[in-house]
N, C-alpha and C positions, 0 to 999 in steps of 0.2 A: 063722734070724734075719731075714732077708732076706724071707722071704713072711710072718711075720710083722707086719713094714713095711706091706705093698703090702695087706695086709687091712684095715690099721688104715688105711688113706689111703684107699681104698674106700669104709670107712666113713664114712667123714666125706664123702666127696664124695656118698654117698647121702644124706647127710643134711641137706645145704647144697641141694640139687635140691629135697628134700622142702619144705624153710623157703621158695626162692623159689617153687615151685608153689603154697603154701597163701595166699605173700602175694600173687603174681597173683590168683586164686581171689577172694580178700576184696576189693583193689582194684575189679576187673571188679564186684563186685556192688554197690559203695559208689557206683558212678559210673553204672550202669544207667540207675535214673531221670531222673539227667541229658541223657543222651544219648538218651533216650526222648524228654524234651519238648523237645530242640531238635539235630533229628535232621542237619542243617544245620550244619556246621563248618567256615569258611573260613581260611585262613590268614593275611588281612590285615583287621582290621576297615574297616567302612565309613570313607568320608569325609565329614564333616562337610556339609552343602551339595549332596549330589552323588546322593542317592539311597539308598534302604536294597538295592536290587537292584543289582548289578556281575554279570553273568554271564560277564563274561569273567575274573574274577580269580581260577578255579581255574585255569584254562588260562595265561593271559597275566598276570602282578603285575603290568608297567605298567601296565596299565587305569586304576588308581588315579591314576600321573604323570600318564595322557593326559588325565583327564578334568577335574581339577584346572589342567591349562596353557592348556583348553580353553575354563575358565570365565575364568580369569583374562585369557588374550588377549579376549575378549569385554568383560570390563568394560573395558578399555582402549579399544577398538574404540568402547562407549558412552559413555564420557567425553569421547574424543576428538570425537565426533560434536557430542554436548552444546554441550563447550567451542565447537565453529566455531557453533553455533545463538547461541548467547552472544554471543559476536562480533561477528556478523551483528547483530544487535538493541542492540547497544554501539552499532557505528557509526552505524545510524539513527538514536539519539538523539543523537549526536553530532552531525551533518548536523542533525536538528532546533534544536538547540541553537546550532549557528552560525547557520542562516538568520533565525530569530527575529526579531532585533533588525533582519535586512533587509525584514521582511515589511511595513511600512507605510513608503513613502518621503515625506516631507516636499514636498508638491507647490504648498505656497502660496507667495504672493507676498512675504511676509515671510521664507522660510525661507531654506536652502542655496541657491537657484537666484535669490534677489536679485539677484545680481549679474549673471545669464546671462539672465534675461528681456529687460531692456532692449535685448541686442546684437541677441537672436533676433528680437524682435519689430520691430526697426528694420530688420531683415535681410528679414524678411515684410512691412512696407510698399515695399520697394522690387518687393521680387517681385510684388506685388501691383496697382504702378505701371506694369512692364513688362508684365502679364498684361493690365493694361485697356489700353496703348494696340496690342497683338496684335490683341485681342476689339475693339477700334475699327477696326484696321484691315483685319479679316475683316468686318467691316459695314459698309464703304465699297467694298468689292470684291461685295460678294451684295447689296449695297441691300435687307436687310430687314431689319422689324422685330424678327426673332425672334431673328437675334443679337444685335442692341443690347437687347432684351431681359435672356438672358442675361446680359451685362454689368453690368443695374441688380440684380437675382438675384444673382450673383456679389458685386455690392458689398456689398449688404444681408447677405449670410451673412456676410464678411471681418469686418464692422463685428460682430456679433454674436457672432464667434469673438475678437475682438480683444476685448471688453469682458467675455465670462463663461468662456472657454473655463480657463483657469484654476484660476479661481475651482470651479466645476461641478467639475472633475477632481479637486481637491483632496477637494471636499466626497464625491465617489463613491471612493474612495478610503478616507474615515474611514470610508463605511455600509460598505464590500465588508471593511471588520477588524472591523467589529461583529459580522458575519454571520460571520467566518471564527471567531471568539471564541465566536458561540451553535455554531457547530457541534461547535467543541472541547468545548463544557461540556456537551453532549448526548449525543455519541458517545463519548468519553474520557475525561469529569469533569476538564477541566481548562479551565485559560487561555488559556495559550500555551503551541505548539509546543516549546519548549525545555521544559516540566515534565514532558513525553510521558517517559514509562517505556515500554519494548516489553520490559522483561525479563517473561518467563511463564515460572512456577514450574513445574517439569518433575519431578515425581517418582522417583528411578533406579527405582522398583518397577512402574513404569507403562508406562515405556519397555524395548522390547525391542530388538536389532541391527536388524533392519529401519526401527522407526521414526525410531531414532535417528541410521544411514544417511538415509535420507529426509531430517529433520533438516538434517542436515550440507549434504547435496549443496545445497538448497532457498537453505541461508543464502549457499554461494558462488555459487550461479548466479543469487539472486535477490534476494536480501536483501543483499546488498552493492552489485549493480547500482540495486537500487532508492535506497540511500543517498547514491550518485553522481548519480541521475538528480535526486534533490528538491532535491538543493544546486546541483545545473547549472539546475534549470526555476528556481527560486526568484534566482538571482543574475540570471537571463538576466530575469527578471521585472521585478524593480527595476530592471533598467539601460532596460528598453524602458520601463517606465512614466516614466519621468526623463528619458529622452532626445524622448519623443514630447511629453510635454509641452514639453516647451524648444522645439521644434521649431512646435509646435501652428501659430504665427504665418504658418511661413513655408511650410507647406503649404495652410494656407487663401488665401494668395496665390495660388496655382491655381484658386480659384473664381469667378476672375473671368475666364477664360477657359475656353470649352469643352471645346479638346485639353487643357489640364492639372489637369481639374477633381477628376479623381479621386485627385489627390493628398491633398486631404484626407478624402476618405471610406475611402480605402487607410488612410492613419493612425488615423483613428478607431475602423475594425475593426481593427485591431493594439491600438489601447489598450484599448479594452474587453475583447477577449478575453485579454491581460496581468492587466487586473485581475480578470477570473473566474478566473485559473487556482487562486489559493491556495486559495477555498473549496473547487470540484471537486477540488483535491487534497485537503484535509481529509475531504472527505463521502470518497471512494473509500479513504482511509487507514482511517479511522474503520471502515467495512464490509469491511475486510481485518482488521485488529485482534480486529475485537469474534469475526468467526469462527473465527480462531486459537486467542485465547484460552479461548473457550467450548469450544472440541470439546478441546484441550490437557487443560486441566483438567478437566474431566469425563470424562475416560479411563476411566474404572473405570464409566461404562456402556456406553462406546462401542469397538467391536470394533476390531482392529488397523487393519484394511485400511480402514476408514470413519477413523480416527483420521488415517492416511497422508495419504488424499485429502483431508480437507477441509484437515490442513496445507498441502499443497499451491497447495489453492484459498487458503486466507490468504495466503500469499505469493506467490500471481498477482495477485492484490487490491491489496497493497501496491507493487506492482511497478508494475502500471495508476495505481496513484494519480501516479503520476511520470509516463507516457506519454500517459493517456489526454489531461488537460487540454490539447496542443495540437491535440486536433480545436476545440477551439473557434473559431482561425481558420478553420477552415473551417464552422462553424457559422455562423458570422456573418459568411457573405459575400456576404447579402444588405444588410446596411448600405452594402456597396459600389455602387451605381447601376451599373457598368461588368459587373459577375459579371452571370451567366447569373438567379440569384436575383433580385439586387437589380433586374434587369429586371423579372424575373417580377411582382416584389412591386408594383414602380411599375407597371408598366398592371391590377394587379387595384385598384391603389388609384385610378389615374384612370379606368375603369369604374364606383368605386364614386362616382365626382364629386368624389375629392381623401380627404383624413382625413378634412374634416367631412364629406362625407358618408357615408364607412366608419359613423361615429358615430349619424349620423341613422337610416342604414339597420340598427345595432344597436338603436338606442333605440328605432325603428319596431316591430322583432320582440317586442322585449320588450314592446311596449304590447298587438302585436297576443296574445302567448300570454295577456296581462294581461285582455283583452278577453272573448278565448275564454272563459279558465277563468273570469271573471266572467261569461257568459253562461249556461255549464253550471250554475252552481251555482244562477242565478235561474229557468233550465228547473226542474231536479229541485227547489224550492221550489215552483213552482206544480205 
């Protein structure tokens, strides 16, 4: 009974091997052609964004985490960059935006300084009272004429500074905002300093970690400095053209004597080169700006590493627009008679027999090339 049993369970167990070998058999053939044309079987599909090749994800499944945290730390990396580029170009328009309304100071005789003309200029005829009887009594100790001279020199300029000087500064003043207004509306298409936009539209598809590092570090180390420096040159601007004028009176009281004469040619080169600073700063912004924005935007023909540099260069540009404008006191430090220049200038000009004859001896050339080229032209006629 018993073996019986054990043949009939046999049986079935031959017969249950048989059913799963035949459905193996059919499976394996139902799935061939699949496995034919995509012989390639990974355990984890691709990720979205990251490549259709992983070859480290039969070996290694984090692949997938690493490279996904890797993308993700990076846009952060570029945003943060961004956002400091941002930043950076926030504040400058913010500094432009303050300085604005300081950039033309009110220099005439009706304005704010009504009241401070009168002291100053009553302050500069006494200076001027003390200078001539110095210069009188240096010409009673040398007995010549060349410092009483002087003296009459000295008075005639006092008097001439006393009646336009004012007046003149005001008026150089309105031209030097006309000019700093054609330069905005040339270089920037605008007005005035405050309507300056420096935000440049940045692409994320354009920007990679390197440019956007570049970016970043440019706005803290330059674009920040430069926004400090426009607001410091432009306040220090205003406060020197306002104070030199006020002043104007009682530095020209020094012209009536020799040892303190270059008190007023000292201030006059301080004022002029005050009043060029805005435009040279405009013109230098303007050509830091425009190459920013052109190479920025135009990414998509221009390579990383030229993309880098010329941002770079845009923001040395803008930086100089804030530094360069005080070489101009030293540019014009031939207005001064006492500078090594202003020497220079005065004996090429009494050489030439004074201005007018600088003038003579230009109008001379010009008659003489005049002459010339009318004589050529009556030769090759005949």
């Amino acid at each position: 009974m018993s073996e019986q049993r054990h043949g009939g369970r046999s049986g079935w167990g031959r017969r249950l091997g048989a059913v799963l070998l035949l459905s193996l058999a059919v499976w394996s053939l139902s799935t061939g052609p699949a496995a034919a044309a995509d012989p390639m079987v990974t355990a984890f599909p691709a990720v979205p964004g990251l490549g259709d090749s992983l070859p480290c994800l039969p070996i290694n499944p984090f692949c997938a985490v690493g490279e996904a945290a890797g993308a993700v730390v990076e846009d952060v990396w570029v945003n943060a960059m961004l956002s400091l580029w941002e930043a950076g170009l926030w504040l400058l328009s913010l500094a432009f935006s303050v300085i604005d309304a300081l950039a033309t100071p009110d220099l005439s005789a009706g304005g704010p300084l009504a009241a401070v003309y009168p002291v100053t200029f009553g302050i500069g005829a006494t200076v001027a009272a003390l200078m001539a009887m110095v210069q009188l009594g240096i010409a009673a100790v040398r007995r010549d004429g060349q410092t009483l001279g002087r003296l009459l020199i000295g008075l005639l300029q006092f008097g001439l500074v006393w009646a336009s000087y004012v007046g003149v500064a005001a008026l150089l003043v309105t031209g030097v905002s006309g000019l700093t207004t054609a330069l905005l509306r040339s270089l920037l298409d605008i007005d005035t300093m405050a309507a300056f936009d420096p935000s440049i539209s940045v692409s994320r598809d354009l920007v990679d970690g390197t440019v956007a590092t570049v970016l970043g570090v440019s706005a803290i180390f330059l674009l920040v400095p430069a926004s400090v420096g426009y607001l410091l040159l432009m306040l220090v601007r205003e406060a020197a053209l306002i104070v030199l004028a006020a002043t104007s009176a009682i530095s020209a009281g020094g012209l009536l004597a020799q040892t303190s004469s270059t008190w007023f040619w000292r201030s006059l080169r301080w004022f002029l080169a005050a009043l060029l600073v805005a435009p040279v700063a405009v013109l230098v912004l303007g050509v830091g700006v425009t190459i920013t924005e052109g190479i920025l935007t135009g990414a998509e023909e221009t390579s990383t590493e030229a993309a880098i540099g010329m941002a770079v260069v845009g923001c040395l540009l803008i930086l100089l627009g804030a530094i360069c404008p005080l070489a101009l006191f030293r540019l014009l430090a031939f207005v001064d008679p006492g500078t090594s220049s202003g020497a220079a200038l005065r004996s090429s000009l009494a050489a030439s027999g004074g201005v007018m004859g600088a003038l003579q001896k230009a109008g001379g050339g010009r008659a003489a090339v005049a002459t010339a080229a009318a004589g050529a032209a009556s030769g090759g006629v005949a």
